[in-house]
DOKE-889516 format. One record per residue (C-alpha): residue number from 1; z, y, x. Coordinates in pm, 1 decimal. Layout:
BEGIN
<node nuvo="NUM" zz="Z" yy="Y" xx="X"/>
...
This chain:
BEGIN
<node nuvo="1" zz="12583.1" yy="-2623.0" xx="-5636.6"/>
<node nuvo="2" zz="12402.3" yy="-2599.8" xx="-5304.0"/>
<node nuvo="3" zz="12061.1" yy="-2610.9" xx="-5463.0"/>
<node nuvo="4" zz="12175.4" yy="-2307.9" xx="-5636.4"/>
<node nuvo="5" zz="12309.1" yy="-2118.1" xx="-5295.6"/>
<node nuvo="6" zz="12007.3" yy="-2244.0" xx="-5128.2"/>
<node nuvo="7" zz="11787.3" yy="-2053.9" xx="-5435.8"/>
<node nuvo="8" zz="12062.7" yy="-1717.7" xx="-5380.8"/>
<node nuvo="9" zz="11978.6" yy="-1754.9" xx="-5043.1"/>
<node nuvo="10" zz="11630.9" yy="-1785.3" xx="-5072.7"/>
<node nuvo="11" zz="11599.5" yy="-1478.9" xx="-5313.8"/>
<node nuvo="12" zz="11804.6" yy="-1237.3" xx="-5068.4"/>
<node nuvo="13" zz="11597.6" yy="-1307.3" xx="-4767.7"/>
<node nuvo="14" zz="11274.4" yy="-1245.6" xx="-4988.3"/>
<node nuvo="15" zz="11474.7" yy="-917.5" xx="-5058.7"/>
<node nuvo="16" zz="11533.4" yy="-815.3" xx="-4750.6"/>
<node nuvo="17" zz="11208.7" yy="-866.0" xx="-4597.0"/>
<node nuvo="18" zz="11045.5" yy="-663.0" xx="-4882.9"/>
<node nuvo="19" zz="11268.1" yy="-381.2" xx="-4783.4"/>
<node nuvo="20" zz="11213.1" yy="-399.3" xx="-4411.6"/>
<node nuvo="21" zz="10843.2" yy="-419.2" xx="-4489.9"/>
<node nuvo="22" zz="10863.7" yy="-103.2" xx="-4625.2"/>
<node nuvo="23" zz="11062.0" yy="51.3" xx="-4425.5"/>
<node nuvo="24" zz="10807.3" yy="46.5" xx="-4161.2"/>
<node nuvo="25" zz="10577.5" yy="219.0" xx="-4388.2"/>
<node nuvo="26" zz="10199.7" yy="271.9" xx="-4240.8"/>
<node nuvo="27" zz="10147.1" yy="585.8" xx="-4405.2"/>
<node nuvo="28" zz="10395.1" yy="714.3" xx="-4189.3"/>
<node nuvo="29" zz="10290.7" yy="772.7" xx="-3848.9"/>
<node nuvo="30" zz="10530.4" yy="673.4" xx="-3555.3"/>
<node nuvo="31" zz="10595.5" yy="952.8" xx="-3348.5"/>
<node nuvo="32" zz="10469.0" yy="980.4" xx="-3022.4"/>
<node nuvo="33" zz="10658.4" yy="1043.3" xx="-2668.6"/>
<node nuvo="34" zz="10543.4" yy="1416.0" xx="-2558.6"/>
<node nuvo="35" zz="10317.0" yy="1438.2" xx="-2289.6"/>
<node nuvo="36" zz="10365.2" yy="1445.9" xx="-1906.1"/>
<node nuvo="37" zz="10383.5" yy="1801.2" xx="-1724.2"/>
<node nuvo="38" zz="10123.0" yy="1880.7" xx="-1605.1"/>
<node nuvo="39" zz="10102.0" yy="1931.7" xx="-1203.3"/>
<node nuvo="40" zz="10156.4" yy="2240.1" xx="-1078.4"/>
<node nuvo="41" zz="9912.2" yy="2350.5" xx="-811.0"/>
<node nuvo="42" zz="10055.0" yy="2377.8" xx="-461.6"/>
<node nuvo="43" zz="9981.8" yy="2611.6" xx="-175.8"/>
<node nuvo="44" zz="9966.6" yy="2444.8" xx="185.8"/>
<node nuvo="45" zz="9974.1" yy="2740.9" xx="453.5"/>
<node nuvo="46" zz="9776.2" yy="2586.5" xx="761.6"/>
<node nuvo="47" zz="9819.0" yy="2747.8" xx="1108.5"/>
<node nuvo="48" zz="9631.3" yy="2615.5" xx="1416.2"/>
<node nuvo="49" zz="9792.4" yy="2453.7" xx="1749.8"/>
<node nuvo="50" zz="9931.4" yy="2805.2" xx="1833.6"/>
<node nuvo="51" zz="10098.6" yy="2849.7" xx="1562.6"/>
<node nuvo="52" zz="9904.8" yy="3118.1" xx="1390.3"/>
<node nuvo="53" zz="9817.9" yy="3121.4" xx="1033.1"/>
<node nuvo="54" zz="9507.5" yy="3041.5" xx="978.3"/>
<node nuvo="55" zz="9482.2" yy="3057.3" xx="552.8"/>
<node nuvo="56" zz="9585.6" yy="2817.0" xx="274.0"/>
<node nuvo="57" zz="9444.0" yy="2562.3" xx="76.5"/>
<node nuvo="58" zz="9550.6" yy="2528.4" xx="-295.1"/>
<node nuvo="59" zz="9593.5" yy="2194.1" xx="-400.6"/>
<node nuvo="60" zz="9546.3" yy="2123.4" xx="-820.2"/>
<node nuvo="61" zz="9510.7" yy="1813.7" xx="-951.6"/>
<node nuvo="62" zz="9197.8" yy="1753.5" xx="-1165.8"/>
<node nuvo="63" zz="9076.8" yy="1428.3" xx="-1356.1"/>
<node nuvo="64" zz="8869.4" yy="1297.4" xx="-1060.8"/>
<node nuvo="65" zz="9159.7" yy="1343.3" xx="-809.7"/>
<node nuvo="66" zz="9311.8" yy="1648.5" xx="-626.4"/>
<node nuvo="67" zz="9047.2" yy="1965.5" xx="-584.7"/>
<node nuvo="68" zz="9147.1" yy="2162.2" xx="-274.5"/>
<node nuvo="69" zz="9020.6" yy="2519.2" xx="-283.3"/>
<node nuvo="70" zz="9004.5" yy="2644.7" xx="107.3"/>
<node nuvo="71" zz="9072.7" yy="3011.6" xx="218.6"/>
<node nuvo="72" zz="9019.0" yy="2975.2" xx="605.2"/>
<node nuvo="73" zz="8957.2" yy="3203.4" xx="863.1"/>
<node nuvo="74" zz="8926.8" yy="3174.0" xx="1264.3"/>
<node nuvo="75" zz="8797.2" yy="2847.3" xx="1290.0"/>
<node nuvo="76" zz="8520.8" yy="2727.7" xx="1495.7"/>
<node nuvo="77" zz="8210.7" yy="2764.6" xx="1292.8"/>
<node nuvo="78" zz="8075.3" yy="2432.5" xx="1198.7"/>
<node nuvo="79" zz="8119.5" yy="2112.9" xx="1006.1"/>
<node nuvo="80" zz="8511.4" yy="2004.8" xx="971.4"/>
<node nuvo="81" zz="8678.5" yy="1654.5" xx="856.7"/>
<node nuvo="82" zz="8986.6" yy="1737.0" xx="663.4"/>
<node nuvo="83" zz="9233.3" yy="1463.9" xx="570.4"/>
<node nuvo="84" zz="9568.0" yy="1364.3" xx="415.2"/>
<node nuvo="85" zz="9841.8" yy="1240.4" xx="690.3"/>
<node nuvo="86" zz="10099.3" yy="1035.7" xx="622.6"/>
<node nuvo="87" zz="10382.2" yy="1254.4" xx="717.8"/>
<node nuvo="88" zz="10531.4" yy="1637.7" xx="654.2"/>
<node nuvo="89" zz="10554.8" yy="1726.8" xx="961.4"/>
<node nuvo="90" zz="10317.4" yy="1926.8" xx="1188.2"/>
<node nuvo="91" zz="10449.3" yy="2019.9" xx="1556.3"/>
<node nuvo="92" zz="10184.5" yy="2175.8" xx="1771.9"/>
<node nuvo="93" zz="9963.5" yy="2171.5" xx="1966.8"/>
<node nuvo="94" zz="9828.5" yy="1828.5" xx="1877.3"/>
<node nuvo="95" zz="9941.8" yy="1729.2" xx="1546.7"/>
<node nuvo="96" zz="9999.6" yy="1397.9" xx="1627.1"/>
<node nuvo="97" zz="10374.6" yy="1428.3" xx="1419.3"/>
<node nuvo="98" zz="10142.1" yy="1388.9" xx="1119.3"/>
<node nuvo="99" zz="10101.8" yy="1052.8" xx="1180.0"/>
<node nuvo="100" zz="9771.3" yy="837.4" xx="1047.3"/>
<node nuvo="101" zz="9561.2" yy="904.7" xx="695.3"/>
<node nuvo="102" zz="9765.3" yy="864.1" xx="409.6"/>
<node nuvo="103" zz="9641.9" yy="504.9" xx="329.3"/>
<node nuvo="104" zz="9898.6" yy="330.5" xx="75.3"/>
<node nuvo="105" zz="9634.2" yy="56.0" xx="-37.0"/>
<node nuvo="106" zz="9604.6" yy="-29.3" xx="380.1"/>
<node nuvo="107" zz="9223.3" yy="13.4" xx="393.8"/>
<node nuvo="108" zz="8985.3" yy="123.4" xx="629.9"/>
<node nuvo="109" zz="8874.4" yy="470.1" xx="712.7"/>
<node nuvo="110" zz="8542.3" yy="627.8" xx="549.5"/>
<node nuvo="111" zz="8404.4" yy="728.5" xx="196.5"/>
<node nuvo="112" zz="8086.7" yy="542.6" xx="315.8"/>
<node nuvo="113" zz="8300.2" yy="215.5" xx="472.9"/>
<node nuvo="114" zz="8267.5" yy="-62.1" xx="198.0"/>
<node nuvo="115" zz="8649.4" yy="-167.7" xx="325.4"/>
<node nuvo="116" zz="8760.6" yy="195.1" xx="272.5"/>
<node nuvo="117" zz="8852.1" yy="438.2" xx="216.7"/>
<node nuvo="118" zz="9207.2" yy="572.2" xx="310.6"/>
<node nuvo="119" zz="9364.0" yy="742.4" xx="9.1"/>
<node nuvo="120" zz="9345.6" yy="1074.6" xx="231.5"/>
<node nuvo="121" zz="8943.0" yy="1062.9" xx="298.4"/>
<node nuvo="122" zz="8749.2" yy="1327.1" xx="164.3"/>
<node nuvo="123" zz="8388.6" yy="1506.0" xx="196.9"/>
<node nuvo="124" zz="8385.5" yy="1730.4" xx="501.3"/>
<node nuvo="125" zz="8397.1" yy="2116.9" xx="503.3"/>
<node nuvo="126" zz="8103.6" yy="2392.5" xx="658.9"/>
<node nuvo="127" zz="8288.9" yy="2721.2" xx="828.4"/>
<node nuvo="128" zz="8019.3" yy="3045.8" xx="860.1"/>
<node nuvo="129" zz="7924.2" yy="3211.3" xx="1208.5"/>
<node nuvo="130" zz="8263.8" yy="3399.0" xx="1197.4"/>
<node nuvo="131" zz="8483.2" yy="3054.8" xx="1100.4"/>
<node nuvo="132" zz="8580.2" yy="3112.5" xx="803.0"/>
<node nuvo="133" zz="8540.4" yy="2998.2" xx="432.1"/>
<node nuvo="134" zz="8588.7" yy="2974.5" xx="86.8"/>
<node nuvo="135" zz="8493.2" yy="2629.6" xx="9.6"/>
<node nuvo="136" zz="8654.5" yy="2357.1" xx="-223.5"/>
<node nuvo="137" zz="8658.9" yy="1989.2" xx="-171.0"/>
<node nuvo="138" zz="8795.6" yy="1709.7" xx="-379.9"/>
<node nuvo="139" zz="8998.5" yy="1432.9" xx="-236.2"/>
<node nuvo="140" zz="8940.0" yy="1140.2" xx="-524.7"/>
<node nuvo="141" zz="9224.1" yy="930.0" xx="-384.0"/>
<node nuvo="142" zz="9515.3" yy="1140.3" xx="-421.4"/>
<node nuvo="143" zz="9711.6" yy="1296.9" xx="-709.0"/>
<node nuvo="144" zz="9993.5" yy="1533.7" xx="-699.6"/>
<node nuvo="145" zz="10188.4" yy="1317.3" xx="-960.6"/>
<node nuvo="146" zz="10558.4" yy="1213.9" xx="-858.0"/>
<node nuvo="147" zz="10604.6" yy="872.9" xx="-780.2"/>
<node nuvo="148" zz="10249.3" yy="777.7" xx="-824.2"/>
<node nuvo="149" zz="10179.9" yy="577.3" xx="-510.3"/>
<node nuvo="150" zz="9916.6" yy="835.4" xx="-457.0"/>
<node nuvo="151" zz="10105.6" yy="1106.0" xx="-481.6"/>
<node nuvo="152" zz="10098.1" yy="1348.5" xx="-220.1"/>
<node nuvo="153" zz="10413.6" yy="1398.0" xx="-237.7"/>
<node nuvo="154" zz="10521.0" yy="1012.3" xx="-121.0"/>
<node nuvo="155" zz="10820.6" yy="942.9" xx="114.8"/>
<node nuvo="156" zz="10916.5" yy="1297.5" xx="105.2"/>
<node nuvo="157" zz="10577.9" yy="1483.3" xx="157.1"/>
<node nuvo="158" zz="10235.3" yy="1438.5" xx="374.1"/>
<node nuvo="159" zz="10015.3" yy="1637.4" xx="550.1"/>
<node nuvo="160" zz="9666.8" yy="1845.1" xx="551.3"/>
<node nuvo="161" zz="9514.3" yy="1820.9" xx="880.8"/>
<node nuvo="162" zz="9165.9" yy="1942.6" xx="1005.7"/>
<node nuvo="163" zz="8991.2" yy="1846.4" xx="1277.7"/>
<node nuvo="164" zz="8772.6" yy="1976.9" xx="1530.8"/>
<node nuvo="165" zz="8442.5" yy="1791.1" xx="1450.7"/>
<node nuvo="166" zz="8328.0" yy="1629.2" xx="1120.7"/>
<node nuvo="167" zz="8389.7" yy="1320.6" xx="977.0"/>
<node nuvo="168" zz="8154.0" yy="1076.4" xx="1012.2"/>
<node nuvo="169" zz="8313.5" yy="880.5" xx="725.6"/>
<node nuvo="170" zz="8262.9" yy="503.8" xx="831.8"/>
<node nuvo="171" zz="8464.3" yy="491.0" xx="1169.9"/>
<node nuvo="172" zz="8823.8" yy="370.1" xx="1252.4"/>
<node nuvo="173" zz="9059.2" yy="552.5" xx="1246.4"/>
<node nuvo="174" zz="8948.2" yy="920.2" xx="1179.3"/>
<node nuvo="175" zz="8563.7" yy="902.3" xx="1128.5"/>
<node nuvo="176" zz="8500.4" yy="1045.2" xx="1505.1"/>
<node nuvo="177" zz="8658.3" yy="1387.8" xx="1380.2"/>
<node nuvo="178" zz="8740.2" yy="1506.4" xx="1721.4"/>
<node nuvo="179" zz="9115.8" yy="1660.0" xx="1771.2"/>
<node nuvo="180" zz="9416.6" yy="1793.4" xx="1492.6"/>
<node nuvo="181" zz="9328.4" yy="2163.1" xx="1498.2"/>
<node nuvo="182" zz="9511.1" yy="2283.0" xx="1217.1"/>
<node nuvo="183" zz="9795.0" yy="2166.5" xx="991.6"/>
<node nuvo="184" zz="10004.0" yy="2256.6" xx="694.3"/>
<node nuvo="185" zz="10303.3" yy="2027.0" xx="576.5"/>
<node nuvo="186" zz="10278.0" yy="1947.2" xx="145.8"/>
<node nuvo="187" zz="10621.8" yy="1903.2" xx="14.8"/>
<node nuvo="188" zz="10631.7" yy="2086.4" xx="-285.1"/>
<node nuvo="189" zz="10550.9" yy="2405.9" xx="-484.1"/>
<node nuvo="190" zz="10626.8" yy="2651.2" xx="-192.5"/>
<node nuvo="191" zz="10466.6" yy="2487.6" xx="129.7"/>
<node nuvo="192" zz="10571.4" yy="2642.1" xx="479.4"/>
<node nuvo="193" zz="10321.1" yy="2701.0" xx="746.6"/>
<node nuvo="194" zz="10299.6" yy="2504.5" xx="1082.3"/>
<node nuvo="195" zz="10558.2" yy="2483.9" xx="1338.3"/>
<node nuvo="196" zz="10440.0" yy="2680.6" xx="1638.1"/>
<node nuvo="197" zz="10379.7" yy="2534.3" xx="1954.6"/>
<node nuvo="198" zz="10706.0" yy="2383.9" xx="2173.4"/>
């Protein structure tokens, strides 16, 4: 009597495997989770340590990082660092509200520093003889995804700041970049401009 469960038992277990084996047939293909949004670009509105505007950058994310496209105007002509800060905030007439680079990995400063570089590092900028341009960099560290630790958009927002000089892109902590003479908060599809001076 229990040899012949034991064969019953056998048998529907054989059964039921052959069913669930084709239940998950090959042929048919599994289907796959939609893709991810893709980023919308962002507009930063910079003003300098008066408070006037002094253009926008457009922020769009692109497979080698974030590509900034700068509209500028009234700068000092010359060479320019331009970095991510850490925070959204950017009170006049120094900047310093900003805070440091955006550096979530907690490395040193430079695209040329073997140690670095801070997430927020990227290639420096040229204005013309009037200070302006139309120029765009990419910052390779960065994205604009949500809750990437990269994101730009970390603990609430960061910052574009550019300084007075270029970057020399080895030093501690700002590559030598001279003061914060512009800034724009990013937070989001609509960005607002600067706070004027207190």
């Amino acid at each position: 009597m229990v040899r012949g469960m034991t064969k019953t038992w056998i048998a529907a277990l054989a059964l039921g495997l052959v069913s669930l084996t084709a239940s998950a047939d090959p042929a048919v293909p599994a289907k796959k989770a939609p893709p991810a949004p893709a980023a919308k670009p962002v507009t930063v509105k910079l003003a300098d340590a008066k408070g006037k505007a002094i253009g926008t950058a457009t922020l769009t994310s692109v497979d080698n990082g974030v590509s900034i496209a700068l509209d500028l105007h009234d700068l000092a002509a010359g060479d320019h660092a331009i970095h991510v800060h850490q925070t959204a905030k950017c009170d006049g007439p120094d900047f310093k509200s900003a805070g440091g680079h955006f550096n979530p990995d907690n490395k040193h400063h430079g695209m040329d520093n073997k140690e670095g570089p801070h997430a927020g590092d990227m290639p420096n900028f040229k204005t013309n003889a009037k200070g302006g341009v139309k120029a765009t960099v990419v910052a390779p560290n960065v994205s604009l995804t949500a809750g990437d630790a990269h994101s730009v958009f970390t603990g609430g927002g960061t910052a574009l700041v550019i300084h007075a000089k270029a970057d020399d892109m080895k030093s501690d902590p700002a590559g030598n970049a001279g003061d914060r003479i512009a800034c724009g908060t990013i937070v989001g599809d609509t960005v607002p401009a600067a706070a004027p001076t207190k």
